[in-house]
C-alpha positions in Angstrom: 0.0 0.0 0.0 1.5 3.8 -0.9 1.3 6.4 1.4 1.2 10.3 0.4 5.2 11.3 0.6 4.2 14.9 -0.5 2.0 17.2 -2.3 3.2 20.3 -4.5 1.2 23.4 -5.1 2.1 26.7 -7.1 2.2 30.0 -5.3 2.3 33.4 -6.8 3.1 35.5 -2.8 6.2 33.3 -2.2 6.7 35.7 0.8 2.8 35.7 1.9 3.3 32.5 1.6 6.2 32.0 3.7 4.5 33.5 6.7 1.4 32.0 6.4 2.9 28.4 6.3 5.4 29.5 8.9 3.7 32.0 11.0 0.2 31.0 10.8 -0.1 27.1 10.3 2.7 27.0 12.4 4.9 24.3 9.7 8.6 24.2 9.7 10.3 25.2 6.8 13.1 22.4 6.3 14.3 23.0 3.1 14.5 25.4 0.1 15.8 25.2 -3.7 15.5 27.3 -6.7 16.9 27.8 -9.9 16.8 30.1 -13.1 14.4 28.4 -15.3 11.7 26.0 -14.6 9.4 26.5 -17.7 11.2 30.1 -19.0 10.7 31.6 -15.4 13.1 31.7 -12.3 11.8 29.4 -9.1 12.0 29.1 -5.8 10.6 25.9 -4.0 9.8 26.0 -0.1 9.4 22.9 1.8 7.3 22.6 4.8 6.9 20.2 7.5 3.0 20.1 8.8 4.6 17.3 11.5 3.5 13.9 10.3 6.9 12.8 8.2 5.3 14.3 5.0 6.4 17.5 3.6 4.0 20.4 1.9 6.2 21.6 -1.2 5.2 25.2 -2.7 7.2 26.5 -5.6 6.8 30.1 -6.8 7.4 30.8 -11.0 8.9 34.4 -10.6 6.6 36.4 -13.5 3.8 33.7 -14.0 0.6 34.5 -14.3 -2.1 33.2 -11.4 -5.2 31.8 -13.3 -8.7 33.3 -12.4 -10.8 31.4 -10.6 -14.0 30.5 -11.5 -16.8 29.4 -9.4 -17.2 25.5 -7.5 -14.8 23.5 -9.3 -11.8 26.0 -8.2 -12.2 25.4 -4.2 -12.8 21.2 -5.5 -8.2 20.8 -5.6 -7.8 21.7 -1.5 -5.4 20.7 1.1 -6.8 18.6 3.9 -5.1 18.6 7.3 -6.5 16.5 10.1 -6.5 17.4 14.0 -7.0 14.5 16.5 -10.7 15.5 17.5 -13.4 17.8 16.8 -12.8 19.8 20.1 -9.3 20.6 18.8 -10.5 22.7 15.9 -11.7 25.6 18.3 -7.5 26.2 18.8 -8.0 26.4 15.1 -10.7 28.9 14.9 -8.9 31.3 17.2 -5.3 30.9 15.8 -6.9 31.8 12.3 -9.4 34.7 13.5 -6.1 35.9 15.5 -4.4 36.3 12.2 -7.2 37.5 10.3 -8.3 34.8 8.4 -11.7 34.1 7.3 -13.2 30.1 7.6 -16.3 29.2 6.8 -17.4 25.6 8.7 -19.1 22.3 7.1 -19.9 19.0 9.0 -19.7 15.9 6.7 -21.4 13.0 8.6 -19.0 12.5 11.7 -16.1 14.9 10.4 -16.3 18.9 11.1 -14.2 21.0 8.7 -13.0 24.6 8.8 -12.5 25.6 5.0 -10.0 28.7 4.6 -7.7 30.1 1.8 -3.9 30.9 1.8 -2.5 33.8 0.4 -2.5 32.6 -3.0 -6.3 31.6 -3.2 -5.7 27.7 -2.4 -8.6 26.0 0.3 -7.0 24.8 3.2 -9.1 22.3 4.8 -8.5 21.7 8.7 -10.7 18.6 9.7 -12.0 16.2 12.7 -11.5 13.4 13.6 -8.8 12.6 11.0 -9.7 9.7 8.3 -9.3 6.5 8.8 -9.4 5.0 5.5 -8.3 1.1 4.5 -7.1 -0.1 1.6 -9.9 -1.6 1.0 -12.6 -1.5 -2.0 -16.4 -1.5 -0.1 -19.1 -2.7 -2.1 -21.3 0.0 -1.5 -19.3 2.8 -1.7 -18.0 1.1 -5.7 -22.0 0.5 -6.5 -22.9 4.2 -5.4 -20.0 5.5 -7.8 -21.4 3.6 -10.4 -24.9 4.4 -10.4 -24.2 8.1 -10.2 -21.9 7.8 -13.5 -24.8 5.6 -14.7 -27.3 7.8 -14.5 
């Protein structure tokens, strides 16, 4: 079974960025390259530590356009971090209203989520209890997909 090493996201505020990663989330920054030319633009890529052995990569395309956004399917590509229980969001709540940070909440059966975007317009997702998926297909789940793409 694979497990997530990493995920990689473009920023266009690599110093926004910085502090909200560092400052706000509260991630380490372990590591840092760049170079002059990653598709015709100079780059710099920041990688974070959000404390469970997997690392948050953002690289910043010095000149490159952001694209617009444009409606639902833009917030559908988020970042989901888990906390260890729904009572540990409200630490959550008040580090992001400290720093000025608008969430908006959704509860998805069990699971509470605070939905918030970085500097760059990504969702960040912060949500309770944390997932405990298996490797393993369940029948119902596999026939529900299907008859929605059925229908």
């Amino acid at each position: 079974m694979l497990r997530v090493d990493h995920v990689v996201f473009p920023v266009w505020d690599a110093k926004a960025s910085l502090a909200f990663y560092r400052d706000v989330m509260g991630f380490a920054l372990v590591d840092t390259f760049s170079g002059d030319d990653w598709g015709g633009h100079p780059w710099l890529m920041m990688i974070f530590a959000p404390g469970d052995g997997r690392e948050l990569v953002l690289v910043a395309l010095k000149g490159a356009r952001k694209p617009r956004t444009y409606g639902p399917a833009f917030e559908l590509p988020h970042l989901a971090f888990a906390e260890t229980s729904v009572k540990a969001l409200s630490a959550w709540r008040r580090r992001l209203a400290a720093a000025g940070v608008t969430i908006r909440e959704e509860r998805h059966g069990p699971r509470q989520s605070l939905y918030f975007e970085d500097p760059n317009g990504l969702t960040i997702e912060v949500t309770a209890p944390p997932a405990r998926a298996r490797g393993k297909t369940r029948p119902k789940a596999l026939a529900a997909a299907q008859a929605w793409i059925a229908a």
